[in-house]
MIRO-556719 format. One record per residue (C-alpha): residue in one letter; x, y, z; residue number from 0. Coordinates in steps of 0.25 Angstrom, whole numbers. Layout:
BEGIN
  residu      u      v      w  num
       A      X      Y      Z  NUM
...
***
This chain:
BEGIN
  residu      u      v      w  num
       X    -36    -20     33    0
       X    -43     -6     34    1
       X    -56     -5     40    2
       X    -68      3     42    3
       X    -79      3     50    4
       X    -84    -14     44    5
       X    -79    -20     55    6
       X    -89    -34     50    7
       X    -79    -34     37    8
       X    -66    -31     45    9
       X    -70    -44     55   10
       X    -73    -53     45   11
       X    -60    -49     39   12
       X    -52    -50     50   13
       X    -57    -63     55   14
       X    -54    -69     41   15
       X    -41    -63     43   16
       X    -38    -69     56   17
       X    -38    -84     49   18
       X    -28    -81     41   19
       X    -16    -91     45   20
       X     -5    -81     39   21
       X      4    -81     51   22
       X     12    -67     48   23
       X      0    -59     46   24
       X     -4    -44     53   25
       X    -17    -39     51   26
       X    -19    -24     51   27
       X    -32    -16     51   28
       X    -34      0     50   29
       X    -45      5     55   30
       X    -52     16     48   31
       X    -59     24     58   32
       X    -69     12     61   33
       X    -82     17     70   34
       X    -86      3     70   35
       X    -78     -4     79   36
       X    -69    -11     71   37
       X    -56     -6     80   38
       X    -61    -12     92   39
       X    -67    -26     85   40
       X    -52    -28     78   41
       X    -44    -26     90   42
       X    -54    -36     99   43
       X    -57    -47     88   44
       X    -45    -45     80   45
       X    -33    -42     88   46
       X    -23    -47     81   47
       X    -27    -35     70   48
       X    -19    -23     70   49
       X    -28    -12     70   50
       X    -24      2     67   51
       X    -34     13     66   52
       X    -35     26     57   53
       X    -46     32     68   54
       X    -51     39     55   55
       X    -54     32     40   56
       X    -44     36     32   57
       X    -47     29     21   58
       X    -38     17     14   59
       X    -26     26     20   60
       X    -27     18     33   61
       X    -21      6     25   62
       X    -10     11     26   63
       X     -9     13     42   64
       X    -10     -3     40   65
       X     -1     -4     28   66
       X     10      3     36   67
       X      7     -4     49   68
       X      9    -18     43   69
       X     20    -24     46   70
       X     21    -37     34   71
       X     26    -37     23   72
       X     14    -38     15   73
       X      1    -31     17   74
       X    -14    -38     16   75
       X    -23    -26     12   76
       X    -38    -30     14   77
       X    -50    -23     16   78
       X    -58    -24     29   79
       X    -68    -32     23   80
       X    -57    -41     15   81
       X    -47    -52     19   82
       X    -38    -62     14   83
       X    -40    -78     11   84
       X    -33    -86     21   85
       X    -21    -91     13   86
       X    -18    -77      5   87
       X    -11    -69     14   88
       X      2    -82     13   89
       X     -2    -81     -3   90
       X      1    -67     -2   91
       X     14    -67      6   92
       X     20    -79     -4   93
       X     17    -70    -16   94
       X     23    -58    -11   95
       X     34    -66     -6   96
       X     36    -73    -20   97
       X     35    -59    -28   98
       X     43    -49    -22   99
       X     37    -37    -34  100
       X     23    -42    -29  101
       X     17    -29    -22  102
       X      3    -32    -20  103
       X     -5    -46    -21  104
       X    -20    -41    -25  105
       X    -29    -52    -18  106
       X    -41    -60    -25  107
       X    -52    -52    -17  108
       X    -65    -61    -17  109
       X    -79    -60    -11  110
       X    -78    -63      5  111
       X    -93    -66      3  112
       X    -87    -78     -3  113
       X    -76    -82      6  114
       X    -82    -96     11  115
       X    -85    -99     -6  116
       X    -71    -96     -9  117
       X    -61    -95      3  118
       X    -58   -110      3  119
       X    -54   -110    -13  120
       X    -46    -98    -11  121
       X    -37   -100      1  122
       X    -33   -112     -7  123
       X    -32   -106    -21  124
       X    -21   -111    -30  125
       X    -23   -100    -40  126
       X    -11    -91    -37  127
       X     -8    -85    -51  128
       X     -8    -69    -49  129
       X    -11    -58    -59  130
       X     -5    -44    -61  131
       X    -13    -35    -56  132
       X    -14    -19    -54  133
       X    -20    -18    -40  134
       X    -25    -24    -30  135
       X    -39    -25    -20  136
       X    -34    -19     -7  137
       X    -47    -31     -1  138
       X    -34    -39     -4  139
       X    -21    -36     -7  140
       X     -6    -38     -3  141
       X      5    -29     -5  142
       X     21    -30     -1  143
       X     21    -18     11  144
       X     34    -11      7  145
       X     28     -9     -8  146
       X     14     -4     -1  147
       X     23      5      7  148
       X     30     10     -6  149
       X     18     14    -11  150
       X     13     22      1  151
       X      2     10      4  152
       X    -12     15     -1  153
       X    -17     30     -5  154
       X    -22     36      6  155
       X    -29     48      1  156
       X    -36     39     -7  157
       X    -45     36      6  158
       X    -53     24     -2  159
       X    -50     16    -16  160
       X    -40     18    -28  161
       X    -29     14    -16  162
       X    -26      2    -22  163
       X    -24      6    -35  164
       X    -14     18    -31  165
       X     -6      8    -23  166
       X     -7     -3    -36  167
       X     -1      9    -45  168
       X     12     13    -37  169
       X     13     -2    -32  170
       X     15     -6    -46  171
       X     23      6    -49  172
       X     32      2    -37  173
       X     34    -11    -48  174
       X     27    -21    -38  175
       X     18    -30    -43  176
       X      2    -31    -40  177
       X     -3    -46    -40  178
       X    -17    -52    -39  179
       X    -17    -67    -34  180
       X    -29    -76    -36  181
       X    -25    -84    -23  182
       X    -24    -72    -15  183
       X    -38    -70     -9  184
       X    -46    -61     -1  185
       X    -60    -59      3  186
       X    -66    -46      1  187
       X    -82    -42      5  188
       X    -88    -37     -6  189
       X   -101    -27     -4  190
       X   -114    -33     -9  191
       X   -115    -22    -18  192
       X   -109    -10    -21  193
       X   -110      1    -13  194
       X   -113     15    -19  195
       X   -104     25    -12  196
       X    -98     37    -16  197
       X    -85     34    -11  198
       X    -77     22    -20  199
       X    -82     31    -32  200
       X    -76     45    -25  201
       X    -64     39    -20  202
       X    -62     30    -33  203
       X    -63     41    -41  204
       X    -54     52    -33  205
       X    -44     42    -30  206
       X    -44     38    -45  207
       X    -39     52    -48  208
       X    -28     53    -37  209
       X    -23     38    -42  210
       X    -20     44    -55  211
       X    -16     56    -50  212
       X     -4     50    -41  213
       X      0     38    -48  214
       X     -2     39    -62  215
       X      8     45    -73  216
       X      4     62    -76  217
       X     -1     58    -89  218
       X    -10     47    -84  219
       X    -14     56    -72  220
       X    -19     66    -83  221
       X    -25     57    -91  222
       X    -33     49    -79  223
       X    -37     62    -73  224
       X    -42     65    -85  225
       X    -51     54    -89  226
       X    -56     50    -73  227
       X    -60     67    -71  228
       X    -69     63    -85  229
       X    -75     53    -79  230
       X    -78     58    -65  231
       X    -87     69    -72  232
       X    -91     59    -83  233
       X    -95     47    -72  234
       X   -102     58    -64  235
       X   -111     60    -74  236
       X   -115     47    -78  237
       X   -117     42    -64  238
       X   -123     54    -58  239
       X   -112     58    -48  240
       X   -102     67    -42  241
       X    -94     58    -35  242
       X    -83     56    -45  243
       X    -83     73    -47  244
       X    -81     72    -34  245
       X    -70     63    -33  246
       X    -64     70    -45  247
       X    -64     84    -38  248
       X    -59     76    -24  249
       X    -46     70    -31  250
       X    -43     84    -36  251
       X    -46     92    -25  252
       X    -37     83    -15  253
       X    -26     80    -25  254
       X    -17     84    -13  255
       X    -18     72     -9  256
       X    -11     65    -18  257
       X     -4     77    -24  258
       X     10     72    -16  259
       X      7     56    -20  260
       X      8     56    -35  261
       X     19     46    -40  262
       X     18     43    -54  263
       X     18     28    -55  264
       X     24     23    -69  265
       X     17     22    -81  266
       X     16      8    -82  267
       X      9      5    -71  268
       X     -2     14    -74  269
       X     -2      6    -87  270
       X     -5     -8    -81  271
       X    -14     -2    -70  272
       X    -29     -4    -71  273
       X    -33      8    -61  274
       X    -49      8    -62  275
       X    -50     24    -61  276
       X    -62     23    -67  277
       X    -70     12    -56  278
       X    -74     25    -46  279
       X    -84     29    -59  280
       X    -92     13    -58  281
       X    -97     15    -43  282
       X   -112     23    -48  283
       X   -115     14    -58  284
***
């Protein structure tokens, strides 16, 4: 878990992570530069957390001082207003057990708002039938470590969103699968409604670039770049902002960044993934 300044979501989340009856389990939260307390309140109410702090927010780069620091098998990743159903932390360890080209198990993520409605059906769900899928919801996901460590756990430089879809591409590309199970459960809180913020559409839109930039095939790359530089100037127009003419000078002018990181992944996998490059354009409407 990486947390944030909420240490109300990060309580709640660890108290319903403290009933689970999974007897082999270590529970890692990073701490983002938190003014509000949260270091303190872990260490006294939850002590058998291990808590490591960034001292500054880094981003979704401190993940990975928890990825690394883990010491299973199998890593949990959860939001720090997220956590699993009861029984699906076993469910999880059985399928990766059972599939050994399984990479990542991508969680049902439901309403917390309706844990008490729904909790009871779902930690005794017999529906266990999976799906291909081409990513996961990091509120909710599993992943074998050794194949997250292959793939040098989540884009750092990215600071916020897309992170998950560059680690789906060079999972899939490593020939690992990436699952979603019906019976693997967890609760997510979901906002009232959506807050307008320049930053999901500024870094959903820089980090668009630099995903295609170091993962896709040189003729994709040029042909994306293409079509999403179109659209920042286009959406801009339309919706009466510079954010995305921002975010498009942004990824050009720190393509240093990511200049050393671009690994072609094969064609085939760009073929079967459905990257959404284009959401960061929905978030004014």
């Amino acid at each position: 878990m990486l947390c944030w300044n909420r240490w109300d979501d990060v309580n709640v989340s660890l108290s319903r992570i403290d009933e689970i009856d999974y007897s082999n389990l270590e529970t890692i939260v990073v701490d983002n530069g938190s003014t509000d307390g949260s270091q303190r309140n872990i260490r006294e109410q939850f002590p058998w957390v291990k808590l490591i702090e960034a001292g500054i927010n880094l981003g979704i780069e401190a993940y990975n001082l928890g990825f690394e620091a883990a010491e299973g098998e199998y890593i949990l990743i959860i939001d720090d207003d997220s956590y699993p159903a009861k029984e699906s932390i076993g469910r999880m360890i059985q399928k990766f057990s059972e599939d050994p080209k399984l990479g990542v198990c991508a969680f049902d993520v439901r309403n917390a708002d309706d844990y008490d409605q729904v909790a009871k059906t779902s930690n005794s769900a017999s529906t266990t039938q999976s799906s291909y899928s081409t990513g996961f919801n990091g509120a909710g996901a599993g992943v074998r470590k050794d194949v997250f460590k292959k793939v040098g756990f989540y884009p750092g430089e990215f600071f916020l969103y897309m992170n998950e879809a560059d680690c789906s591409l060079r999972i899939r590309d490593l020939g690992y699968e990436i699952r979603f199970f019906p019976d693997l459960i967890a609760y997510h809180k979901m906002a009232a409604k959506n807050r307008k913020s320049w930053r999901a559409p500024f870094y959903y839109t820089r980090n668009s670039f630099w995903l295609i930039w170091k993962n896709y095939p040189t003729s994709n790359a040029l042909k994306e770049t293409i079509s999403l530089s179109f659209q920042c100037f286009y959406h801009s127009m339309e919706q009466f902002t510079f954010i995305y003419i921002k975010a498009l000078f942004s990824a050009f002018w720190n393509v240093s960044k990511i200049a050393k990181k671009r690994f072609p992944v094969k064609q085939d996998v760009v073929n079967e993934m459905r990257i959404p490059l284009y959401l960061c354009f929905t978030f004014y409407r």
